[in-house]
C-alpha positions as CSV (number, residue, x, y, z in Angstrom):
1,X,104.4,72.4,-13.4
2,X,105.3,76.1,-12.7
3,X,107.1,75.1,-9.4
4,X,109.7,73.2,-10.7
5,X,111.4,76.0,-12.9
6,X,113.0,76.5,-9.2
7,X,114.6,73.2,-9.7
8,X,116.3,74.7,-13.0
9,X,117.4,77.6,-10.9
10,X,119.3,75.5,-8.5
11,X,121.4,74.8,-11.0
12,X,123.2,78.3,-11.7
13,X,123.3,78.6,-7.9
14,X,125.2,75.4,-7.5
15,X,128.0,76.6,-9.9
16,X,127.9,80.1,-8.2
17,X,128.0,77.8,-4.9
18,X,131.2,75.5,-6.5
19,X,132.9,78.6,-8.2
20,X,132.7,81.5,-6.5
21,X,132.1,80.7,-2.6
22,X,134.6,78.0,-2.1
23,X,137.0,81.6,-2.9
24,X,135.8,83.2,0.2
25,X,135.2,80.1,2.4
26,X,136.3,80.5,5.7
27,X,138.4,77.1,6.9
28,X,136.9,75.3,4.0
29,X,133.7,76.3,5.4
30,X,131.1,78.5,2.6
31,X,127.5,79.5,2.8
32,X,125.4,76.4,1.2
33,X,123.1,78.6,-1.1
34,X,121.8,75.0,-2.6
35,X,120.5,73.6,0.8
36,X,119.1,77.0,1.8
37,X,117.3,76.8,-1.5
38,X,116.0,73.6,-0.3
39,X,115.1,74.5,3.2
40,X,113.1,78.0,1.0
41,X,111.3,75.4,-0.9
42,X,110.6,72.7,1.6
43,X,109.3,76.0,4.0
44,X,107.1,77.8,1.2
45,X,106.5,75.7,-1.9
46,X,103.4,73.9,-2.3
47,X,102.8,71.3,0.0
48,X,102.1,68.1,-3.3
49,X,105.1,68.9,-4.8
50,X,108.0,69.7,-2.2
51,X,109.0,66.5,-1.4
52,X,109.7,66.0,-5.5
53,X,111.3,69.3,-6.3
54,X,113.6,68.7,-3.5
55,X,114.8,65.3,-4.3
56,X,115.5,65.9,-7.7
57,X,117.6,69.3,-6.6
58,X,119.4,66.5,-4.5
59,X,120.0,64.0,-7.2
60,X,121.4,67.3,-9.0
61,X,123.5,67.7,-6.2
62,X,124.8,64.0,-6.2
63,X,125.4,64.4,-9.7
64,X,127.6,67.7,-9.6
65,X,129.2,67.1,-6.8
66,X,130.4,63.6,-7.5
67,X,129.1,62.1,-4.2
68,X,127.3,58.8,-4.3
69,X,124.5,58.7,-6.1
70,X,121.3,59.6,-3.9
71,X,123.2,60.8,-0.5
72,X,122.1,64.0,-1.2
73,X,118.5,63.5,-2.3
74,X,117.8,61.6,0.5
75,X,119.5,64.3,3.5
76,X,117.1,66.5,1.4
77,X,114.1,64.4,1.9
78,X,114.6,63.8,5.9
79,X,115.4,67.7,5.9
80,X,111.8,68.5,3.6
81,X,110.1,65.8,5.8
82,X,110.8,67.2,9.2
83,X,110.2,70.6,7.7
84,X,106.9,69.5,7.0
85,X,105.7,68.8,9.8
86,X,106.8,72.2,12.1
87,X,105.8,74.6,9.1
88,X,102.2,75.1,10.1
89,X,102.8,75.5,13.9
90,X,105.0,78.6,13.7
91,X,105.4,82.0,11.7
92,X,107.8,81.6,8.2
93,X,108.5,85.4,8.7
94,X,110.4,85.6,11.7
95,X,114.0,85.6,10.9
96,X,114.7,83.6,14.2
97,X,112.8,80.9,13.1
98,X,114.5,81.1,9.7
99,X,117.8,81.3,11.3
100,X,117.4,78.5,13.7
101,X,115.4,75.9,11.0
102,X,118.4,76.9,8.3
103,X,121.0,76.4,11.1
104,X,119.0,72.9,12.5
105,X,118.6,71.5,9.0
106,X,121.7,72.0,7.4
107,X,123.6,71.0,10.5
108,X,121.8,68.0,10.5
109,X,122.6,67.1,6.7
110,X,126.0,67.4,7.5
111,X,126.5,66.1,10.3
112,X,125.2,62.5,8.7
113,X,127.1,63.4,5.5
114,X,129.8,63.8,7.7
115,X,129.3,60.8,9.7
116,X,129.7,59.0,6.3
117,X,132.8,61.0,4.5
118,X,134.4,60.3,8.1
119,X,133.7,56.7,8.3
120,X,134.9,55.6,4.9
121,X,137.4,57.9,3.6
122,X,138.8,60.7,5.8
123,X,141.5,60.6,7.9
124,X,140.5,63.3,10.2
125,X,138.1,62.2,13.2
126,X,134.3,63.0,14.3
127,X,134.7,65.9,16.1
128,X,136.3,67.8,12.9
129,X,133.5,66.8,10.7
130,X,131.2,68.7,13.4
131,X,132.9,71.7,13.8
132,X,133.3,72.0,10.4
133,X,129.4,71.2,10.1
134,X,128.6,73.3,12.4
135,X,130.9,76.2,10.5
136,X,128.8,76.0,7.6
137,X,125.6,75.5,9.5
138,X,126.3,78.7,11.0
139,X,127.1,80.6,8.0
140,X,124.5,79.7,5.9
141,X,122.2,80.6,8.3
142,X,123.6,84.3,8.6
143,X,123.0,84.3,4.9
144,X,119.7,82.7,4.9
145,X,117.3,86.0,5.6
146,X,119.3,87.7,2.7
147,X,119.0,85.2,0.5
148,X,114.7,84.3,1.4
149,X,114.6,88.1,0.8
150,X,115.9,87.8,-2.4
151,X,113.8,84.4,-2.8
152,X,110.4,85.6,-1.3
153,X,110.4,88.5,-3.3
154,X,109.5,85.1,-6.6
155,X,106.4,85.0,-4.8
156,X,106.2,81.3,-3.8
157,X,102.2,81.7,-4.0
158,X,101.9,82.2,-7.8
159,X,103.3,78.8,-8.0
160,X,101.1,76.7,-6.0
């Protein structure tokens, strides 16, 4: 029960992510501090309970964001899945491997969000949606060692 206060912290840092980031994006492109929370807790949380705390922080996402309802919580599942299954073969420390799973899984979630914003409602083509995927992909993962720093310093093991 301890671990999901983190899902009560997303919360603040998806209004910090919808107020104060989209004034320094870059192209329409900010850091995704809410994904990079998921990515922290699908990497170091405890291994019962990820897969819950990280579809309800999507189905908090759906509802904030005004997407359809379980888009989100379901790119957060496949992202926690696949997570899963590499985060015993390698070290969690290294901030390569932090940079290239944040950069992998967040360009992978937008890529199919993409693939489904493009499809239905934008004008603009499939090569826009993954540049501009791989924009914030790239971003995010330049902030993600700040931000686990800031994150690892909770202690992820008093919660398990």
């Amino acid at each position: 029960m301890r671990a999901f206060w983190l899902v009560f912290l997303s919360i603040p840092i998806l209004v910090f992510q919808n107020t104060f980031l989209s004034r320094i994006a870059i192209n329409g492109a900010m850091p995704d501090l809410y994904f990079l929370l998921a990515v922290f807790i699908a990497l170091y949380g405890p291994k019962e309970k990820v897969y819950v705390l990280n579809w309800l922080m999507g189905m908090i996402r759906d509802c904030l964001s005004e997407t359809a309802l379980g888009t989100w919580a379901m790119l957060f599942l496949l992202v926690t899945f696949l997570i899963l299954h590499i985060r015993d073969l390698i070290v969690k420390e290294n901030i390569a491997f932090q940079f290239g799973t944040v950069f992998t899984a967040i360009f992978t979630a937008n890529i199919l969000y993409g693939i489904s914003i493009v499809y239905f409602y934008s004008p603009y083509g499939f090569w826009h949606a993954a540049f501009k995927s791989g924009i914030i992909a790239l971003y995010t993962a330049l902030a993600a060692p700040f931000f686990y720093i800031l994150l690892y310093s909770l202690r992820m093991e008093r919660l398990r």
